[in-house]
C-alpha positions as CSV (number, residue, x, y, z in Angstrom):
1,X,18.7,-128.3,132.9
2,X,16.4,-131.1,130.7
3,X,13.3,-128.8,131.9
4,X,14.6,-125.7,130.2
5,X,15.3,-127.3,127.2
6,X,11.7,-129.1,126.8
7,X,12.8,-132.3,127.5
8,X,11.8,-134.3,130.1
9,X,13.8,-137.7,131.6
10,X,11.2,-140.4,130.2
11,X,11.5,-138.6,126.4
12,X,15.0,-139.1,127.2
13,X,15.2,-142.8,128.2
14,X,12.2,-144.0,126.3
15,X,11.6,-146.6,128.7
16,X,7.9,-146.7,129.9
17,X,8.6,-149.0,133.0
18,X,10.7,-145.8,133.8
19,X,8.7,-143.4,133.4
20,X,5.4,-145.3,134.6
21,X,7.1,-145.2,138.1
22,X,7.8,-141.5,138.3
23,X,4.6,-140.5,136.2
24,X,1.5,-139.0,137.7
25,X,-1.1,-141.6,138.9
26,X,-4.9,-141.8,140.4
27,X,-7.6,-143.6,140.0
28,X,-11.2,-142.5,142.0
29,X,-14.8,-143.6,141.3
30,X,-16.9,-142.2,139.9
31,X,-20.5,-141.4,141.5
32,X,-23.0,-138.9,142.7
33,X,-22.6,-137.0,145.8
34,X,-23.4,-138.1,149.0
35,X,-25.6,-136.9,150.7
36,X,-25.3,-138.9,154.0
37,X,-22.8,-137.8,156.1
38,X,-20.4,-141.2,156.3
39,X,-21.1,-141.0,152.8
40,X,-18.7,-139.2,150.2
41,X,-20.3,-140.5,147.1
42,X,-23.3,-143.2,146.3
43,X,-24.9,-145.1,143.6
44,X,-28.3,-147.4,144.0
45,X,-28.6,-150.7,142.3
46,X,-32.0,-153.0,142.7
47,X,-32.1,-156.1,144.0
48,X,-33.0,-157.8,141.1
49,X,-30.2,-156.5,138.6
50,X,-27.7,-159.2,139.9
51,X,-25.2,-156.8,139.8
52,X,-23.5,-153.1,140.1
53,X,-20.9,-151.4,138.4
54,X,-18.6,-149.1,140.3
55,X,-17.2,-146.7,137.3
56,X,-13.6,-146.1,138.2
57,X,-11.2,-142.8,136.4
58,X,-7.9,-143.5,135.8
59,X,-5.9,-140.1,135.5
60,X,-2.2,-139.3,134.5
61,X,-0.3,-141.6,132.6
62,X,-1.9,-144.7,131.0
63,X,1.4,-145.9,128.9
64,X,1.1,-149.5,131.1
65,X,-1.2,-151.9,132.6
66,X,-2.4,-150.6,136.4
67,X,-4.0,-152.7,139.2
68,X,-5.7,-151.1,141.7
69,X,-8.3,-152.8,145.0
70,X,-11.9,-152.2,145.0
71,X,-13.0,-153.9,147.9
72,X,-16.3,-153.9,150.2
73,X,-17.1,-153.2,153.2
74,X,-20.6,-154.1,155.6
75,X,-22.8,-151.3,156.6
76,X,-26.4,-152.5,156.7
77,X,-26.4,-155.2,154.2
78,X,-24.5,-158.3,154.3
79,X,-21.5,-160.0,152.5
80,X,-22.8,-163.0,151.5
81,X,-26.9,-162.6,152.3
82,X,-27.3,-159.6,150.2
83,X,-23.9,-159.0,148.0
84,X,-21.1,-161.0,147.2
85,X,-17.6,-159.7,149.0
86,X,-15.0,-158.3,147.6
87,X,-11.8,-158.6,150.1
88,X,-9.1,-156.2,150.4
89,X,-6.1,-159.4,150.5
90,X,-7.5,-160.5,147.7
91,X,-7.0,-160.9,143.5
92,X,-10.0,-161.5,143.0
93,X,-10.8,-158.2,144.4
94,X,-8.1,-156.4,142.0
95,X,-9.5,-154.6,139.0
96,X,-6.8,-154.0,136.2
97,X,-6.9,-150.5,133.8
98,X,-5.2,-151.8,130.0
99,X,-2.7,-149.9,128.6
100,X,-4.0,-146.1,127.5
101,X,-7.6,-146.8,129.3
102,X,-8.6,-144.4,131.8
103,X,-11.5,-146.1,132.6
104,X,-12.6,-149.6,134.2
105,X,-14.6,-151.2,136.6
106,X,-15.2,-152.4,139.5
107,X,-18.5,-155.2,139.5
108,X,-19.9,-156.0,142.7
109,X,-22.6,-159.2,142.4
110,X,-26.2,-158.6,143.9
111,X,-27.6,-161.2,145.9
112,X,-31.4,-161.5,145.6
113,X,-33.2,-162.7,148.1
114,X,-36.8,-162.0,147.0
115,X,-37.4,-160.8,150.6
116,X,-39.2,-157.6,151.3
117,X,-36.5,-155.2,153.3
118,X,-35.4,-151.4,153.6
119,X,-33.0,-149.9,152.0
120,X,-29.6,-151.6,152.7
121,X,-26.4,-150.3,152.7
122,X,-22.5,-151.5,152.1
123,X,-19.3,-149.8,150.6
124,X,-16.7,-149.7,148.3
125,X,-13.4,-148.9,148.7
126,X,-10.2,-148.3,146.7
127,X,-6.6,-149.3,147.4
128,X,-3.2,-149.6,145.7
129,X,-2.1,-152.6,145.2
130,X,1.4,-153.6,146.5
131,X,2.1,-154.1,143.2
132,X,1.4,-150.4,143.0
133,X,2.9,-148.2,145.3
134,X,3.0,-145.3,142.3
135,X,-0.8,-144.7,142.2
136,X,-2.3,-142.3,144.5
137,X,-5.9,-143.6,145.7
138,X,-8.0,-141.7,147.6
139,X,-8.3,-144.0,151.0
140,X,-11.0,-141.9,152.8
141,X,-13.2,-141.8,150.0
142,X,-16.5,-143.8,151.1
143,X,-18.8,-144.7,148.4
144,X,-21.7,-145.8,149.9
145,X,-23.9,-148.5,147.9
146,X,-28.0,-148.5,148.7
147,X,-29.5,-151.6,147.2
148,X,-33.2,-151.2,147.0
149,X,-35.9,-154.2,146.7
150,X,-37.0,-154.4,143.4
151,X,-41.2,-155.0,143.8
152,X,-40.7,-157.8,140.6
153,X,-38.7,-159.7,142.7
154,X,-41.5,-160.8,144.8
155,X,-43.2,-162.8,142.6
């Protein structure tokens, strides 16, 4: 009946609490293909940038604040020896969208050892918080990070 007429229940109520819980939510990252096959998307950093920024999209309603997990996971390179961990239990791993943003980000620090070595290889990860439940997150999408050695760094 409130569809026919144009109207839907959160122009009714007005309450965006409400309506956030009902409303239409994902977040993904954003990257270039993969082209490994445990790989869905990737992005390259060097060694000696310190850091890398995981771009995430927020789409569907952005009326409140929304918390979502980026967290790591080992592959070839290390937590700790050759990038700082980012936990799934954790806050610190939570990454927060404002209030109409449909963008944010997820940094992961770069550890730079000054050491010759191949390309290495970790991944990021999203979750909903249990803060959450409301946001769909893509859980089998594997972004696979390569961090490359910077020749600089050597010296």
């Amino acid at each position: 009946m409130w569809r026919e007429r144009g109207l839907l229940l959160c122009d009714i109520l007005s309450l965006i609490h409400w309506c956030a819980l009902f409303a239409d939510n994902s977040v993904r990252i954003q990257g270039e293909p993969g082209r490994d096959l445990d790989c869905d998307m990737e992005l390259s950093v060097k060694e000696g940038h310190g850091k890398l920024v995981v771009p995430l999209i927020r789409e569907g309603f952005t009326g409140q604040e929304l918390d979502v997990a980026c967290y790591t996971e080992d592959a070839s390179a290390t937590a700790g020896e050759d990038y700082i961990s980012r936990p799934l239990h954790s806050s610190s791993s939570h990454v927060t969208f404002a209030v109409n943003s449909s963008s944010a980000e997820c940094v992961v620090r770069i550890v730079n050892d000054h050491k010759y070595e191949l390309r290495e290889q970790f991944k990021v990860h999203l979750a909903a918080t249990s803060s959450q439940t409301h946001v769909s997150v893509p859980e089998l999408v594997s972004l696979c990070v390569f961090i490359r050695f910077d020749e600089t760094d050597s010296k």
